[in-house]
PQR file with spaces between the fields and no chain letter, atoms N, CA, C, O and H, PARSE charges and radii, in Angstrom:
ATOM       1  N    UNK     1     180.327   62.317  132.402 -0.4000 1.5000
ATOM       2  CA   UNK     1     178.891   62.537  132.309 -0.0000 2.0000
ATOM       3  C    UNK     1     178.526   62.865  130.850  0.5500 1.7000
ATOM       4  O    UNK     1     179.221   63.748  130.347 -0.5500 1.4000
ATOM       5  N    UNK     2     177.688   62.392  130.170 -0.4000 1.5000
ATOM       6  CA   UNK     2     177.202   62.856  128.858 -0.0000 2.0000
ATOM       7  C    UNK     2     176.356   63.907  128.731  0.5500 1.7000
ATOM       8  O    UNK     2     175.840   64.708  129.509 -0.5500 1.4000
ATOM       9  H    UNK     2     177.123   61.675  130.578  0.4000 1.0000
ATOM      10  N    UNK     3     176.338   63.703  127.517 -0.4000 1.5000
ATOM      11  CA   UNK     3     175.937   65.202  127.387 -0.0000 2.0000
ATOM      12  C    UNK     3     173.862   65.564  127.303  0.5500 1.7000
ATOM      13  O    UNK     3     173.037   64.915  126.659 -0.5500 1.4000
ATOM      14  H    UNK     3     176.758   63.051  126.885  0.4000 1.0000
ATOM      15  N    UNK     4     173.647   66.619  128.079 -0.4000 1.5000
ATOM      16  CA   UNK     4     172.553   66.478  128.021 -0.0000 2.0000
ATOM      17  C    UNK     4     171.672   66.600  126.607  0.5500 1.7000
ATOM      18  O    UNK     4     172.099   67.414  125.789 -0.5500 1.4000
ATOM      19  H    UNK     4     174.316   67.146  128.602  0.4000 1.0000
ATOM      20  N    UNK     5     170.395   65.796  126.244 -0.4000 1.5000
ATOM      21  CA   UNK     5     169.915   66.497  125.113 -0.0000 2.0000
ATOM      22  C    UNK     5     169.097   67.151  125.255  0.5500 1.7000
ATOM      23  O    UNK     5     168.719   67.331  126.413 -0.5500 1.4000
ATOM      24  H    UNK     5     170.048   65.134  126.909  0.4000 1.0000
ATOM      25  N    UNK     6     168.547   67.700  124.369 -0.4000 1.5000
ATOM      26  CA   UNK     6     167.649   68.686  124.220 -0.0000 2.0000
ATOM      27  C    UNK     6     166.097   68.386  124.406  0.5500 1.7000
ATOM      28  O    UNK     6     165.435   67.988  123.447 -0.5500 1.4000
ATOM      29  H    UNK     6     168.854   67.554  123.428  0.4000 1.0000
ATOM      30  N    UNK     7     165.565   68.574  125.590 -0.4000 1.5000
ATOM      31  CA   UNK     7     163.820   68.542  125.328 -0.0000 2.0000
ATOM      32  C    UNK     7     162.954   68.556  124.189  0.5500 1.7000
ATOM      33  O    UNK     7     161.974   69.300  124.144 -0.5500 1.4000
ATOM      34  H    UNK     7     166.103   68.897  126.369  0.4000 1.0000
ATOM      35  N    UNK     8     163.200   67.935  123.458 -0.4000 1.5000
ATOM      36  CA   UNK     8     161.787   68.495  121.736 -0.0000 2.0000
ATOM      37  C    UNK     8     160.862   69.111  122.318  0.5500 1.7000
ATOM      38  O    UNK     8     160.581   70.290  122.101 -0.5500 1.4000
ATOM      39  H    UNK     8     163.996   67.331  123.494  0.4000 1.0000
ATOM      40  N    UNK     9     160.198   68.245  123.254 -0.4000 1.5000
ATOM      41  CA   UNK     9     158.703   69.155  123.714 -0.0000 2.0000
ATOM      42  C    UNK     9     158.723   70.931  123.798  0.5500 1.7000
ATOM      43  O    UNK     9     157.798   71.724  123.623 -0.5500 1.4000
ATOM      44  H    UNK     9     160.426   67.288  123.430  0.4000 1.0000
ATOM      45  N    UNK    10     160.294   71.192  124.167 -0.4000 1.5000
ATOM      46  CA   UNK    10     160.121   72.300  124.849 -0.0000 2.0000
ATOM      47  C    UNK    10     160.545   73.027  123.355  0.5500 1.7000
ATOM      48  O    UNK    10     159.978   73.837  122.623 -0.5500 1.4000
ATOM      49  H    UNK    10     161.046   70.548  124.309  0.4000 1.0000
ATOM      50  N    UNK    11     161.623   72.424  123.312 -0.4000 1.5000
ATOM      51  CA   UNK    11     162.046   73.172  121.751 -0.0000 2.0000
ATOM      52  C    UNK    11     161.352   73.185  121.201  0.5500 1.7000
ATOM      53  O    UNK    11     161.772   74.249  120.746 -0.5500 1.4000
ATOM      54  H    UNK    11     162.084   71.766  123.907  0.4000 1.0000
ATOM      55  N    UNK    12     160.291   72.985  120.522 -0.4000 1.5000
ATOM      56  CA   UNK    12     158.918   72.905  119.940 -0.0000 2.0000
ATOM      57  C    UNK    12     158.446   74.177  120.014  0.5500 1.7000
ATOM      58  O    UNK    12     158.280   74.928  119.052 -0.5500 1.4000
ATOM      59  H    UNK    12     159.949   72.120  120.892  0.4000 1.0000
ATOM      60  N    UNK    13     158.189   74.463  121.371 -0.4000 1.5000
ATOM      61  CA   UNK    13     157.308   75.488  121.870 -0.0000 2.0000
ATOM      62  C    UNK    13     158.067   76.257  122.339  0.5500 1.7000
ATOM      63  O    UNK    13     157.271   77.083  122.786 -0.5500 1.4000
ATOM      64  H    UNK    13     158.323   73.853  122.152  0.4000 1.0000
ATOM      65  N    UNK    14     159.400   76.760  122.674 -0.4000 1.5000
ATOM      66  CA   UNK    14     160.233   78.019  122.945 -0.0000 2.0000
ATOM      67  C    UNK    14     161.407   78.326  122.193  0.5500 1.7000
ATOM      68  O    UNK    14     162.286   77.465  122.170 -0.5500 1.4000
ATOM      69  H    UNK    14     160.046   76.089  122.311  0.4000 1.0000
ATOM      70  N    UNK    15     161.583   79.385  121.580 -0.4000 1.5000
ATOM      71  CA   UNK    15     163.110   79.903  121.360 -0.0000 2.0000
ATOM      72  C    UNK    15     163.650   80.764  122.171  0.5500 1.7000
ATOM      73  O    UNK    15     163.136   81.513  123.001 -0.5500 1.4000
ATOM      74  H    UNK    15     160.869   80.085  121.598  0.4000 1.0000
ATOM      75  N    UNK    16     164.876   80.569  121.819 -0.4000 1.5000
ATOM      76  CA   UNK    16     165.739   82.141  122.670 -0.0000 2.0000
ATOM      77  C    UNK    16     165.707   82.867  121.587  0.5500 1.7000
ATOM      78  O    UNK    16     165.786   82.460  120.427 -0.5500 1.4000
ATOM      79  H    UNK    16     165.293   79.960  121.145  0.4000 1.0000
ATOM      80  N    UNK    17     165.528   84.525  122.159 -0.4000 1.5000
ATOM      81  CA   UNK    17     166.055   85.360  121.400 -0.0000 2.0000
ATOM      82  C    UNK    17     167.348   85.964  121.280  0.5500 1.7000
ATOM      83  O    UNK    17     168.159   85.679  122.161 -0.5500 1.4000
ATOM      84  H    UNK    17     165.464   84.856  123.100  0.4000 1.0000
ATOM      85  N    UNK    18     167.828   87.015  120.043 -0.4000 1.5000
ATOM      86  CA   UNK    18     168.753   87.653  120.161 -0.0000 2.0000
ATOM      87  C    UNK    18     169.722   87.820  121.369  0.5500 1.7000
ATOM      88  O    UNK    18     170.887   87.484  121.578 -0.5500 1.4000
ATOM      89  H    UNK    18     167.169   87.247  119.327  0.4000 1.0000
ATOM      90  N    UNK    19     168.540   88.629  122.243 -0.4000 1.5000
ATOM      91  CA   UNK    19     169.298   89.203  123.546 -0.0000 2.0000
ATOM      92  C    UNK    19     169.059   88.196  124.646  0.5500 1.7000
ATOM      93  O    UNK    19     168.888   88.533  125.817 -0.5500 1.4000
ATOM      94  H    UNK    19     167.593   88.902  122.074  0.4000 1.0000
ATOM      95  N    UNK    20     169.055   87.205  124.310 -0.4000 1.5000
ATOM      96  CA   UNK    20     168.673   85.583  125.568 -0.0000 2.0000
ATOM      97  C    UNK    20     167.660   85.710  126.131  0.5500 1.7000
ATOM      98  O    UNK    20     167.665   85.390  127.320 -0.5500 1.4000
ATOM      99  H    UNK    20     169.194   86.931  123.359  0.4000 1.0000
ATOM     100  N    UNK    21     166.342   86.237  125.511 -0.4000 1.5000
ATOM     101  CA   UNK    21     165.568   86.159  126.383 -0.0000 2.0000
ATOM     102  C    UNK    21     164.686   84.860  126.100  0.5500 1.7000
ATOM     103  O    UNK    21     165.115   84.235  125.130 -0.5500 1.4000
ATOM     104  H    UNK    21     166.338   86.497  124.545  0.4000 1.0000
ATOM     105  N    UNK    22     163.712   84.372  126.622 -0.4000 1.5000
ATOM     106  CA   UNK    22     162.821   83.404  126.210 -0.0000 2.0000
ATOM     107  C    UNK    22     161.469   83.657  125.224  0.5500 1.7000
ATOM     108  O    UNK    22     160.648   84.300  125.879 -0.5500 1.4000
ATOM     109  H    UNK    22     163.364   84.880  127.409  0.4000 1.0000
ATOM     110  N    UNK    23     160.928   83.336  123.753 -0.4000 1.5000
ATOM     111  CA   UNK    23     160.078   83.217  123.366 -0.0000 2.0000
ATOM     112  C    UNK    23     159.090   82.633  123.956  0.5500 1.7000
ATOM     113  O    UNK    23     159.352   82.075  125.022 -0.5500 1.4000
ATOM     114  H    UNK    23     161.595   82.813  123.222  0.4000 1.0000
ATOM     115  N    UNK    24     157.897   82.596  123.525 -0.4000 1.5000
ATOM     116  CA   UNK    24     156.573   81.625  123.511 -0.0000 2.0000
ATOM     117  C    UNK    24     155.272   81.837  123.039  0.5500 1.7000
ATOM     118  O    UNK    24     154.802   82.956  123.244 -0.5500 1.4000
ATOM     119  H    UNK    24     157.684   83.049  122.659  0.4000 1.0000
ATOM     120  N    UNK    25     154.649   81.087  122.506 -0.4000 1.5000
ATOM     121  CA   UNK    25     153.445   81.220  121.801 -0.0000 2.0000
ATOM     122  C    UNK    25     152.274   80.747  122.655  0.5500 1.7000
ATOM     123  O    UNK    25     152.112   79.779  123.397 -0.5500 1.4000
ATOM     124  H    UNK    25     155.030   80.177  122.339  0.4000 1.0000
ATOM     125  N    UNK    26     151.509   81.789  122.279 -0.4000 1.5000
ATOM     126  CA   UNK    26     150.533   81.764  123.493 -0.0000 2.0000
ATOM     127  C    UNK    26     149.402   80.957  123.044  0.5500 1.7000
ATOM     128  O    UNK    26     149.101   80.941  121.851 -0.5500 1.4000
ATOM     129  H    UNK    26     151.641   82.576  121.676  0.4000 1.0000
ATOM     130  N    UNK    27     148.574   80.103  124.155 -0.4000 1.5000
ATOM     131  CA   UNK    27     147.792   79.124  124.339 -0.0000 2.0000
ATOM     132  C    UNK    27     146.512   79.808  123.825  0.5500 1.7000
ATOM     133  O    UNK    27     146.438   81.030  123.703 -0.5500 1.4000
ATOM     134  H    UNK    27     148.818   80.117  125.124  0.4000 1.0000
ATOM     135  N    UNK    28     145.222   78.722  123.447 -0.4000 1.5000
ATOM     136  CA   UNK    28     143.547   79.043  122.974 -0.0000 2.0000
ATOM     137  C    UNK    28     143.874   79.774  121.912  0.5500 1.7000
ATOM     138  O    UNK    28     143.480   80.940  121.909 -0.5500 1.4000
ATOM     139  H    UNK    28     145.282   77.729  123.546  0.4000 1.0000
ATOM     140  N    UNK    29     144.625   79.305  120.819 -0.4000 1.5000
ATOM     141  CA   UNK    29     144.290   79.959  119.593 -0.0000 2.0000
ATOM     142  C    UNK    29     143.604   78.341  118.612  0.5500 1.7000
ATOM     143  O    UNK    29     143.080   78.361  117.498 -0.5500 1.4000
ATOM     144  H    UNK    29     144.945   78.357  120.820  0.4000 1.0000
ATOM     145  N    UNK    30     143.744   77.652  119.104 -0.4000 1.5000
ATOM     146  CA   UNK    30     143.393   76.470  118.029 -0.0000 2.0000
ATOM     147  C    UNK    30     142.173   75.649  117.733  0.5500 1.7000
ATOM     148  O    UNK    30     141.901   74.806  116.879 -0.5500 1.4000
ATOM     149  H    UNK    30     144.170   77.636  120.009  0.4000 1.0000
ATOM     150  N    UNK    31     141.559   76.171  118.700 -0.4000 1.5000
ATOM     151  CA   UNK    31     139.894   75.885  118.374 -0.0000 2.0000
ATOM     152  C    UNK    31     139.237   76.448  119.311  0.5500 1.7000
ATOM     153  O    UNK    31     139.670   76.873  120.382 -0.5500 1.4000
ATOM     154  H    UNK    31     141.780   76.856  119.394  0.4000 1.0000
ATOM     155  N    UNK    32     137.839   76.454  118.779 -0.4000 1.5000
ATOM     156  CA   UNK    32     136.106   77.123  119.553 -0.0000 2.0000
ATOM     157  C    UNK    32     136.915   78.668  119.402  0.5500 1.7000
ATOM     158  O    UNK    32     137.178   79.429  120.333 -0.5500 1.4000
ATOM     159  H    UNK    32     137.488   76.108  117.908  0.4000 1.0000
ATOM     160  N    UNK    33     137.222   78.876  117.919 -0.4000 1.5000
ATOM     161  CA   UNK    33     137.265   80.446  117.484 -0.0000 2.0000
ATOM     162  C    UNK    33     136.242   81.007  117.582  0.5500 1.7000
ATOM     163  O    UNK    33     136.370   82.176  117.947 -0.5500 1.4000
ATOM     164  H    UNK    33     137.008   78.257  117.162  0.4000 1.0000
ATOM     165  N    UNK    34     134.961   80.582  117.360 -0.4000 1.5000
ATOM     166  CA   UNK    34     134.216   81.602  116.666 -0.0000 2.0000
ATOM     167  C    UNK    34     133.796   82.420  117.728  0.5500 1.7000
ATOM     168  O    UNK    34     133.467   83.569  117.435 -0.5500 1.4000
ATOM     169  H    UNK    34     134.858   79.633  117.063  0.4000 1.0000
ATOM     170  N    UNK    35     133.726   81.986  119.165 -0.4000 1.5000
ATOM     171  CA   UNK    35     133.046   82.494  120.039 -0.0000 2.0000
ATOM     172  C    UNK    35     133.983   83.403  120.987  0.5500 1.7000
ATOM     173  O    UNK    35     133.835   83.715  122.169 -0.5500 1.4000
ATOM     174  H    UNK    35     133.993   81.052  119.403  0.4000 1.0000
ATOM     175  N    UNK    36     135.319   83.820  119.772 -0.4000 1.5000
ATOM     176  CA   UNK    36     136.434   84.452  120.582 -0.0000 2.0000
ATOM     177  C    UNK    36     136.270   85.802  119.561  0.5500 1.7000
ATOM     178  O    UNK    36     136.071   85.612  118.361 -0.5500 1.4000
ATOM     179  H    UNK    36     135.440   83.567  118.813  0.4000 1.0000
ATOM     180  N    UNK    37     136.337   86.759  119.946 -0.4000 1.5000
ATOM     181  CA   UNK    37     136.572   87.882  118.897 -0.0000 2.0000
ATOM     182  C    UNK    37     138.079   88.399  118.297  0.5500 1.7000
ATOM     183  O    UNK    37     139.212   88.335  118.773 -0.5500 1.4000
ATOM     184  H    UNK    37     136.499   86.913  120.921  0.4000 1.0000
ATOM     185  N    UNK    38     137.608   88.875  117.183 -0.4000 1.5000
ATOM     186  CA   UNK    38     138.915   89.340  116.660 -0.0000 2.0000
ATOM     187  C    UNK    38     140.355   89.817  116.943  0.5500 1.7000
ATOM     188  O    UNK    38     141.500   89.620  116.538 -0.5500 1.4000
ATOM     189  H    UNK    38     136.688   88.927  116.797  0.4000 1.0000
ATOM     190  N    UNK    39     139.701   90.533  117.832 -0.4000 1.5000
ATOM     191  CA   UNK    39     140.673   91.210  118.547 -0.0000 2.0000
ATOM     192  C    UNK    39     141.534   90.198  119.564  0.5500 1.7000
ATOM     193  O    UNK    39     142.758   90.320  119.619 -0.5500 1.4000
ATOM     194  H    UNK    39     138.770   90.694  118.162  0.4000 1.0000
ATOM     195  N    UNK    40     140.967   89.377  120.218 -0.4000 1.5000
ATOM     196  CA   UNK    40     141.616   88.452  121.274 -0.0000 2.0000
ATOM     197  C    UNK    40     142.033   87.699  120.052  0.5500 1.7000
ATOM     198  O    UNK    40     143.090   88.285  119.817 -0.5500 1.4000
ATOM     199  H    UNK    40     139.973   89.277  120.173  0.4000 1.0000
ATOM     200  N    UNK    41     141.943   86.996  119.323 -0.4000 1.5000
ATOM     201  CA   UNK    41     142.601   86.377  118.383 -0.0000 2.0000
ATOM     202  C    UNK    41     143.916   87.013  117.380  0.5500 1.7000
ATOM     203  O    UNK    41     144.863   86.372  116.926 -0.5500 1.4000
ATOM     204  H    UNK    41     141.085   86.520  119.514  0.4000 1.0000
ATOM     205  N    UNK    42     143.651   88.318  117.231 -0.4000 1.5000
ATOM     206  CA   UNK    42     145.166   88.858  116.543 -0.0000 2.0000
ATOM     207  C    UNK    42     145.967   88.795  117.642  0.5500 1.7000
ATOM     208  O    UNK    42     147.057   88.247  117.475 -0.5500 1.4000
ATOM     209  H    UNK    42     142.881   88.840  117.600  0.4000 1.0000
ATOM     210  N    UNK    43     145.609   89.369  119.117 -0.4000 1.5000
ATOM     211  CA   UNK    43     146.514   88.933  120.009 -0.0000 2.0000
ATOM     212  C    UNK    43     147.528   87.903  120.351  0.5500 1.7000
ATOM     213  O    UNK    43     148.755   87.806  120.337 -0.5500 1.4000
ATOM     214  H    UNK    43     144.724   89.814  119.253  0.4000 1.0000
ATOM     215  N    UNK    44     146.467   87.150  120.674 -0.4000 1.5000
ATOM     216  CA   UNK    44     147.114   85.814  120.702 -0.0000 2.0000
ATOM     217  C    UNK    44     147.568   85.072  119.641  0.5500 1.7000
ATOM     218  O    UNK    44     147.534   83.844  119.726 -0.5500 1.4000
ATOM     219  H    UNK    44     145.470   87.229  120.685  0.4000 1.0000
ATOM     220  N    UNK    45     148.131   85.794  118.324 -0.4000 1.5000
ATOM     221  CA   UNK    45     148.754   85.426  117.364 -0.0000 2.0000
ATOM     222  C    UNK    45     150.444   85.897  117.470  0.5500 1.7000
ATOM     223  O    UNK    45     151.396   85.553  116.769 -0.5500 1.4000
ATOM     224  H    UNK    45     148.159   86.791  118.255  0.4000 1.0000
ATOM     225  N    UNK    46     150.365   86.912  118.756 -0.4000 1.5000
ATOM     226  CA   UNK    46     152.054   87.494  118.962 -0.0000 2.0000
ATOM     227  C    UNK    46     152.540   87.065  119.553  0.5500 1.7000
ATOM     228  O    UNK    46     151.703   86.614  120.335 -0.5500 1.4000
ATOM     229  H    UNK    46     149.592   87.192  119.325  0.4000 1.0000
ATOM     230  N    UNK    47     153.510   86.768  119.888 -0.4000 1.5000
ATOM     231  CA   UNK    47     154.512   85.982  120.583 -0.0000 2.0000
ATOM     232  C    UNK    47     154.773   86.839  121.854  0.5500 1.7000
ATOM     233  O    UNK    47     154.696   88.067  121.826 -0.5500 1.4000
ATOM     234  H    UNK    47     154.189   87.135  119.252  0.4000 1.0000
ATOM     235  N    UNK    48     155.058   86.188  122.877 -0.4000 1.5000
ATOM     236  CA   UNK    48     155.351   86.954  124.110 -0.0000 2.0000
ATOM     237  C    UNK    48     156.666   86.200  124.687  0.5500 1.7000
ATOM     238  O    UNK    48     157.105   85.217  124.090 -0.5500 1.4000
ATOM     239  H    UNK    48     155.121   85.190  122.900  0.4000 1.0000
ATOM     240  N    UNK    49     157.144   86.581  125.605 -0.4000 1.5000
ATOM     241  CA   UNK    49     158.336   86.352  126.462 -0.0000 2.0000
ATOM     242  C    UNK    49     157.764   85.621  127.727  0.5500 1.7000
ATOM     243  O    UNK    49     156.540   85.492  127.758 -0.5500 1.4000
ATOM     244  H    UNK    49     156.787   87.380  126.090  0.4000 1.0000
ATOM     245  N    UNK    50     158.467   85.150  128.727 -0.4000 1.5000
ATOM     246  CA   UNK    50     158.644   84.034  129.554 -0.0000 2.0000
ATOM     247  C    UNK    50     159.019   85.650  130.601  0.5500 1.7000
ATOM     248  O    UNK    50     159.832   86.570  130.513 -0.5500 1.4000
ATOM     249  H    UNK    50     159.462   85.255  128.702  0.4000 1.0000
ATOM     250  N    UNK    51     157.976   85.302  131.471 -0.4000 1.5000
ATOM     251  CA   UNK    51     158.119   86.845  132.448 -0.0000 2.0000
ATOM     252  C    UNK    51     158.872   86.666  133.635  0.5500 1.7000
ATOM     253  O    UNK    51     159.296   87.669  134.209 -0.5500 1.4000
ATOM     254  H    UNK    51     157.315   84.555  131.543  0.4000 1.0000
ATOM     255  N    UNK    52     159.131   85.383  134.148 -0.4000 1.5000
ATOM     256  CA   UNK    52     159.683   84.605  135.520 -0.0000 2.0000
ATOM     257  C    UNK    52     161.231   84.463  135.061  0.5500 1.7000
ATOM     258  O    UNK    52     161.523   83.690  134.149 -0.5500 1.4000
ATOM     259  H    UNK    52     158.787   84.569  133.681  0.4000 1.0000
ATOM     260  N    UNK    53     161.933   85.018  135.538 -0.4000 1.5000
ATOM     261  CA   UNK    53     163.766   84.568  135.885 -0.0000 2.0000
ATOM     262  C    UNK    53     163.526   83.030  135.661  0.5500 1.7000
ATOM     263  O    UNK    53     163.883   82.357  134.695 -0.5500 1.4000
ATOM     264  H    UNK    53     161.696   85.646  136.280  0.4000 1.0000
ATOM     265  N    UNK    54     162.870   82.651  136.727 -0.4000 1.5000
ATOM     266  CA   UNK    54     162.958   81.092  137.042 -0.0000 2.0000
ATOM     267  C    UNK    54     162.608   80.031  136.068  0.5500 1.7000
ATOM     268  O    UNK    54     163.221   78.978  135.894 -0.5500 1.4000
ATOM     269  H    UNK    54     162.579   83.198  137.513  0.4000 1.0000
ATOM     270  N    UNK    55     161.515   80.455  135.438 -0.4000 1.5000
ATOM     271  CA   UNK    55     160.649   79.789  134.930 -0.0000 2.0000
ATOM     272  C    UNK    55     162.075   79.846  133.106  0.5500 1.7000
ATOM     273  O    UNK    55     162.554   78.925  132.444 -0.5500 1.4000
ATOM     274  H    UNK    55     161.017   81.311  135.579  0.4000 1.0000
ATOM     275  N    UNK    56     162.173   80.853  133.035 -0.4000 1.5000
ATOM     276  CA   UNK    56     163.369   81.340  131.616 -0.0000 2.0000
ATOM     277  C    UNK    56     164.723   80.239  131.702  0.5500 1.7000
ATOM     278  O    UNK    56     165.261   79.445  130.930 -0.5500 1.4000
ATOM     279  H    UNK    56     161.784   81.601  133.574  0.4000 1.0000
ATOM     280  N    UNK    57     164.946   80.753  133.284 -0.4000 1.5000
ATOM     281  CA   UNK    57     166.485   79.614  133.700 -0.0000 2.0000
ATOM     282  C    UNK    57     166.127   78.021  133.005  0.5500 1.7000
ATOM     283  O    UNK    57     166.716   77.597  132.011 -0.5500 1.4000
ATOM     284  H    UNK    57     164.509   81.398  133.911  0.4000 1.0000
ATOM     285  N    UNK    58     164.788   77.076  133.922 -0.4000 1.5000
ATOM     286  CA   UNK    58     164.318   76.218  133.102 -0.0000 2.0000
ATOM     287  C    UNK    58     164.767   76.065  132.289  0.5500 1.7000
ATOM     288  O    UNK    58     165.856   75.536  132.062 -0.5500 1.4000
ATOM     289  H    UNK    58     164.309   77.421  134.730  0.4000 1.0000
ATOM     290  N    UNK    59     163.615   76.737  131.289 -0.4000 1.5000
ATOM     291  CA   UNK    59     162.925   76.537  129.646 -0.0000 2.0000
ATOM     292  C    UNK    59     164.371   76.548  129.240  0.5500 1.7000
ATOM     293  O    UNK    59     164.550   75.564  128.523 -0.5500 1.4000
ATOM     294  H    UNK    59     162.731   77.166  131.474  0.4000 1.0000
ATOM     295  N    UNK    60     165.627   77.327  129.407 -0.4000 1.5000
ATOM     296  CA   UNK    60     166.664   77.709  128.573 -0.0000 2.0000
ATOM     297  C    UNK    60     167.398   76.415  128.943  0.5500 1.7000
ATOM     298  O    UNK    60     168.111   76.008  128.026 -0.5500 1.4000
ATOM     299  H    UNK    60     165.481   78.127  129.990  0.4000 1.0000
ATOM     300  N    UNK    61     167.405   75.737  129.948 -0.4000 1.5000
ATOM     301  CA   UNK    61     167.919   74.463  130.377 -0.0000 2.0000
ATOM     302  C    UNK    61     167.881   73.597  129.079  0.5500 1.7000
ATOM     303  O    UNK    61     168.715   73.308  128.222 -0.5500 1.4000
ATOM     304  H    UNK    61     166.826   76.068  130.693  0.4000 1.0000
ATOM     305  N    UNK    62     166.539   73.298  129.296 -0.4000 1.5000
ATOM     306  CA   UNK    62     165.647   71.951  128.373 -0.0000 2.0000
ATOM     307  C    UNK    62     165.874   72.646  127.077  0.5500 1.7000
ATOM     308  O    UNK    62     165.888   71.681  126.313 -0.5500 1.4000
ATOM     309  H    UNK    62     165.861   73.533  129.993  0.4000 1.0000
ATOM     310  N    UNK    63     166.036   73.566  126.431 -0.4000 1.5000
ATOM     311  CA   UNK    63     166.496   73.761  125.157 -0.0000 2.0000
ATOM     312  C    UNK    63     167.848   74.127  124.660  0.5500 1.7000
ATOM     313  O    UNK    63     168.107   74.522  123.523 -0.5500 1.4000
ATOM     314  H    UNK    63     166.025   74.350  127.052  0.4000 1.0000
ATOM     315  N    UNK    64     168.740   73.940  125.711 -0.4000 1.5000
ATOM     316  CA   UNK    64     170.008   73.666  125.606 -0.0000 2.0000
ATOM     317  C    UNK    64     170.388   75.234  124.365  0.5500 1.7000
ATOM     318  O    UNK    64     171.362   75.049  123.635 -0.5500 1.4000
ATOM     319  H    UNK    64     168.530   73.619  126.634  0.4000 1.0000
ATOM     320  N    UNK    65     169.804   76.316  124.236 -0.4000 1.5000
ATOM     321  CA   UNK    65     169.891   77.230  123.646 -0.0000 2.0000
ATOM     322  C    UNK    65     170.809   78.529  124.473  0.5500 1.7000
ATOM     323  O    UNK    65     170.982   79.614  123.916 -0.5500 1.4000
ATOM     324  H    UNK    65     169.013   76.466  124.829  0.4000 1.0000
């Protein structure tokens, strides 16, 4: 069997961390700002984690990480 490759799409948009957990960058930061305030916008400039076991097992699949 060969070897699987790696999803780009996903690698794109997730890393693993240090301790294996899953990265991700969170969605509605890239346009119709103005009518978002500051505050929801520094937010959604931090990176968050992948909160689902399941959903982590995945993502860590397709990025072969």
């Amino acid at each position: 069997m060969p070897k699987m490759k790696t999803h780009r799409g996903a690698a794109k948009r997730f890393a693993k961390t240090g301790s294996g957990k899953v990265r991700r960058y969170k969605a509605y930061k890239s346009h119709i700002l103005t009518k978002k305030t500051s505050k929801r916008k520094r937010r959604l400039r931090r990176a968050g984690l992948i909160a689902t076991t399941g959903d982590a097992k995945r993502i860590k699949r397709l990025i072969q990480a």
